[in-house]
KEKOL-67772 format. One record per residue (C-alpha): residue in three letters; x, y, z. Coordinates in steps of 0.25 Angstrom, whole numbers, plus 5000, padded with zeros to 4 digits. Layout:
<rs>
AlaXYZ/...
</rs>
This chain:
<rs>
Unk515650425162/Unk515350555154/Unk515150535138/Unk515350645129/Unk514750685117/Unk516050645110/Unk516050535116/Unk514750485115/Unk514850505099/Unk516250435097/Unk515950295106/Unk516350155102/Unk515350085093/Unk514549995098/Unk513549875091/Unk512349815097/Unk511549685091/Unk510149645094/Unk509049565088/Unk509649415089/Unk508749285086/Unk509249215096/Unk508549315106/Unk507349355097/Unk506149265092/Unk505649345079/Unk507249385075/Unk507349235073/Unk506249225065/Unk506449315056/Unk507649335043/Unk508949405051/Unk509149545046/Unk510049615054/Unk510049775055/Unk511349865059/Unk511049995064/Unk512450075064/Unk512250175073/Unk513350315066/Unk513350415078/Unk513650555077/Unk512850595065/Unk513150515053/Unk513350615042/Unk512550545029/Unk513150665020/Unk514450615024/Unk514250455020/Unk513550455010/Unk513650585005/Unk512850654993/Unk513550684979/Unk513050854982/Unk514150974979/Unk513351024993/Unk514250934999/Unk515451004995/Unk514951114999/Unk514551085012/Unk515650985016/Unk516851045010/Unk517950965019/Unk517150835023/Unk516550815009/Unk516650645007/Unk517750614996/Unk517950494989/Unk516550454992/Unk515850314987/Unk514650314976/Unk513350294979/Unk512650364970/Unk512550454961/Unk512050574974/Unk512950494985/Unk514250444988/Unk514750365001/Unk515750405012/Unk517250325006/Unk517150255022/Unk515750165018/Unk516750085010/Unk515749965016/Unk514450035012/Unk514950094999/Unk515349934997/Unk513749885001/Unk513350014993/Unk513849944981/Unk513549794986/Unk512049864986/Unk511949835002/Unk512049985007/Unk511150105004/Unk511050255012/Unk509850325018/Unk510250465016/Unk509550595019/Unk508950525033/Unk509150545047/Unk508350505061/Unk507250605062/Unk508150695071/Unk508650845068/Unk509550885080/Unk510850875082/Unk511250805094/Unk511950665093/Unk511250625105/Unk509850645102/Unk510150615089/Unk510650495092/Unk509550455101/Unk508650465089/Unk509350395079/Unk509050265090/Unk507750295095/Unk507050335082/Unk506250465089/Unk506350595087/Unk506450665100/Unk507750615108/Unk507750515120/Unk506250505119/Unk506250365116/Unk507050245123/Unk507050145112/Unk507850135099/Unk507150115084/Unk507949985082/Unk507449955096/Unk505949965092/Unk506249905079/Unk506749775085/Unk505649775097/Unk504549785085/Unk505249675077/Unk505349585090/Unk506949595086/Unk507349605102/Unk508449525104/Unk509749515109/Unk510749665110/Unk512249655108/Unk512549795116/Unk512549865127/Unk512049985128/Unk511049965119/Unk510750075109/Unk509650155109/Unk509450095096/Unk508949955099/Unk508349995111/Unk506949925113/Unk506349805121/Unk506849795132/Unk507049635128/Unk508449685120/Unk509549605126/Unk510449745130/Unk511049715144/Unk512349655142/Unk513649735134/Unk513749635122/Unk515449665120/Unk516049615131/Unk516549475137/Unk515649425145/Unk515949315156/Unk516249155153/Unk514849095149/Unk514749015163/Unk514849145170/Unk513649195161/Unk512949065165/Unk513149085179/Unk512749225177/Unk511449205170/Unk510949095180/Unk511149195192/Unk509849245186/Unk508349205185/Unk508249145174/Unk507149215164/Unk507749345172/Unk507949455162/Unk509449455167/Unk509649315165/Unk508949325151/Unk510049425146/Unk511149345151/Unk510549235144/Unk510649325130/Unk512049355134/Unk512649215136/Unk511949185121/Unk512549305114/Unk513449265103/Unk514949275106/Unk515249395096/Unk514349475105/Unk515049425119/Unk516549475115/Unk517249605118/Unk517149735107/Unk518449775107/Unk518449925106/Unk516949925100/Unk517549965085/Unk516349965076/Unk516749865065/Unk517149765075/Unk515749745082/Unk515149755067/Unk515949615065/Unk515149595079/Unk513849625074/Unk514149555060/Unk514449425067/Unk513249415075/Unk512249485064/Unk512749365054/Unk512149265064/Unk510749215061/Unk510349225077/Unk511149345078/Unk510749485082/Unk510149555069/Unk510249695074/Unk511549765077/Unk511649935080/Unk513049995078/Unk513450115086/Unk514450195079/Unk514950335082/Unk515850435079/Unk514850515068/Unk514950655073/Unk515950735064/Unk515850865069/Unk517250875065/Unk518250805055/Unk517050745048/Unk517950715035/Unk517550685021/Unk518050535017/Unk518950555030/Unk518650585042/Unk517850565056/Unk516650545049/Unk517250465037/Unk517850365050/Unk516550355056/Unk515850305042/Unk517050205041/Unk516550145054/Unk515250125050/Unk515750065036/Unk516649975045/Unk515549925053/Unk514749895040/Unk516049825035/Unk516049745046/Unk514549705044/Unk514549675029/Unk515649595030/Unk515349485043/Unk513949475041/Unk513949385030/Unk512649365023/Unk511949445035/Unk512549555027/Unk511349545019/Unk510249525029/Unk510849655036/Unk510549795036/Unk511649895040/Unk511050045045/Unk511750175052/Unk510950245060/Unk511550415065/Unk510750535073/Unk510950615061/Unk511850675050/Unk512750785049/Unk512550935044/Unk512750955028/Unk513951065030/Unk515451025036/Unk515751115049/Unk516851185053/Unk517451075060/Unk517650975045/Unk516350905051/Unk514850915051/Unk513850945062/Unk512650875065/Unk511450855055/Unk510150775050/Unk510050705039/Unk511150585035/Unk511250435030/Unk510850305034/Unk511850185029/Unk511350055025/Unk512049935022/Unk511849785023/Unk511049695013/Unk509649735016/Unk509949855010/Unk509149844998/Unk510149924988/Unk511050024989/Unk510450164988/Unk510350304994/Unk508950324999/Unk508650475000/Unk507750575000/Unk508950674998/Unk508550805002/Unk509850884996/Unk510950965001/Unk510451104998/Unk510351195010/Unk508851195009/Unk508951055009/Unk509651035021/Unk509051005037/Unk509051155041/Unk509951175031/Unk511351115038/Unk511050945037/Unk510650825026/Unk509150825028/Unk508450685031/Unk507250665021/Unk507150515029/Unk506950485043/Unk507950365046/Unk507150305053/Unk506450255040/Unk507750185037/Unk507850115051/Unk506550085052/Unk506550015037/Unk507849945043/Unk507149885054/Unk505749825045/Unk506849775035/Unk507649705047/Unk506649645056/Unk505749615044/Unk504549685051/Unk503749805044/Unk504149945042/Unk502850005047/Unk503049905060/Unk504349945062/Unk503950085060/Unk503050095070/Unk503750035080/Unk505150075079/Unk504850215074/Unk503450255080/Unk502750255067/Unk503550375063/Unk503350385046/Unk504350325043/Unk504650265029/Unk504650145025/Unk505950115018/Unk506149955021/Unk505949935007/Unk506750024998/Unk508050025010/Unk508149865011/Unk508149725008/Unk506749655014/
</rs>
């Protein structure tokens, strides 16, 4: 089977789960905070969703400036789609990291995007996933919802990855005939073990993999005490090359999706809502000028969203660089004055309740990084 490019940027959106006490001696020692990362591929344009209150806009984006946008603050307004996140805005649940990006200036979604999950610089040189390390340094390794795991969470080799998680599987006495086909204590025998003990919402079939549906998935099982606490959304769709819209549009559509998912979440994780920390995650932005096509082409510099009630209050945290020519990323793209990383890193300490500088070193290679754990969330 031959994938395209178009293809591989437009696929179903997919969820996996990790990090489950059942599997998982220090997650059940310690307070359940749960992280979503909501993977946006295609190049997230920050400009576009939370966009700045700067005549340079009107300039640069004649026919896909954003009308009818939400207040902020006095410098931003938000995309009229994040109805949900303009609503956490105000319930002080949901703040923006603007001006920020993954430490990667090209402009392929492919490279890009294997940066965005393995945290390095130069693509494919690494075969493990920031989110990956992170859990393996916070002895987090438990039991995976998905299959194919995403690079992302991709660590020891101790994650529980080899079995699709929707899908019907056989009647449970079939499964126990299976499973003592093996040595017991065999590796084989030990994930069909963690199979049969996975809850029911993780056993049934998908449907047709629409995002908001497997959010009411993850929401149910992230509400559980001895649930999973980590889930990674995979959306797509991102790259408006063309038709890129204003308050309509493909990239309007796409932000919809996201706000969806993020509906779905606030409203079935109960009072896990508060102990939960919503994050999107893209290989970069898009350039400051619309194209020919009523789109954008690919940039640098863009937004991270963040919802959930360890967000500490709602704010844009910027080191805005400005919209002026000179100001630009070789004078066509948002510059990024924050490596993202910071912010994911930050996630992580907050989450698993281990130190910045731990986490840094070990997820991020000691890169200098800063350490925003305190002004970004609730710990």
């Amino acid at each position: 089977m031959t994938v395209n490019r178009r293809d591989f940027l437009t696929a179903c959106g997919s969820l996996t789960l990790l990090g489950s006490p059942v599997f998982n001696a220090r997650a059940a020692t310690l307070s359940k905070r749960n992280l979503v990362i909501i993977m946006l591929r295609g190049g997230m344009d920050g400009l576009t969703a939370v966009q700045p209150r700067d005549k340079a806009m009107e300039r640069a984006r004649p026919d896909i400036l954003v009308e009818g946008t939400k207040k902020l603050t006095s410098d931003f307004n938000l995309h009229p789609r994040l109805e949900t996140f303009h609503e956490c805005w105000k319930e002080g649940t949901a703040s923006v990291f603007h001006a920020t990006s993954i430490p990667y200036t090209g402009r392929s979604h492919f490279d890009g995007q294997n940066l965005m999950e393995t945290g390095a610089h130069v693509a494919y040189a690494e075969k493990t996933g920031w989110l990956g390390r992170g859990m393996d340094a916070a002895e987090l390794q438990g039991l995976a919802a998905s299959l194919p795991m995403p690079l992302l969470l991709r660590g020891s080799a101790e994650l529980d990855n080899y079995y699709p998680t929707y899908m019907r599987l056989p009647h449970k006495t079939i499964m126990e005939k299976i499973q003592a086909s093996y040595t017991p204590g065999s590796e084989l025998e030990q994930v069909l073990r963690k199979i049969r003990h996975r809850p029911a919402a993780m056993l049934r079939e998908a449907g047709d993999n629409e995002a908001h549906e497997l959010a009411l998935v993850a929401a149910q099982e992230l509400s559980r005490e001895d649930g999973p606490r980590i889930a990674v959304f995979d959306l797509d769709g991102f790259d408006t090359h063309a038709a890129q819209g204003g308050s309509d549009g493909e990239h309007g559509e796409q932000l919809n999706n996201y706000d969806r998912v993020l509906r779905v979440l606030k409203d079935n994780l109960g009072d896990a809502y508060n102990d939960t920390l919503i994050l999107t995650l893209t290989e970069f932005g898009r350039k400051f000028e619309q194209n020919g096509g009523y789109g954008t082409e690919h940039g640098y510099g863009t937004a991270v969203l963040m919802a959930g009630g360890l967000v500490k209050k709602a704010e844009i945290h910027a080191d805005w660089p400005g919209l002026k020519s000179k100001d630009l990323f070789e004078g066509q793209d948002l510059n990024a004055t924050v490596d993202a990383r910071s912010v994911y890193c930050a996630a992580m300490a907050a989450c698993f309740d281990v130190d910045f500088a731990y986490m840094k070193r070990h997820a991020f290679w000691d890169e200098p990084l800063t350490d925003l754990t305190d002004s970004l969330f609730r710990v």
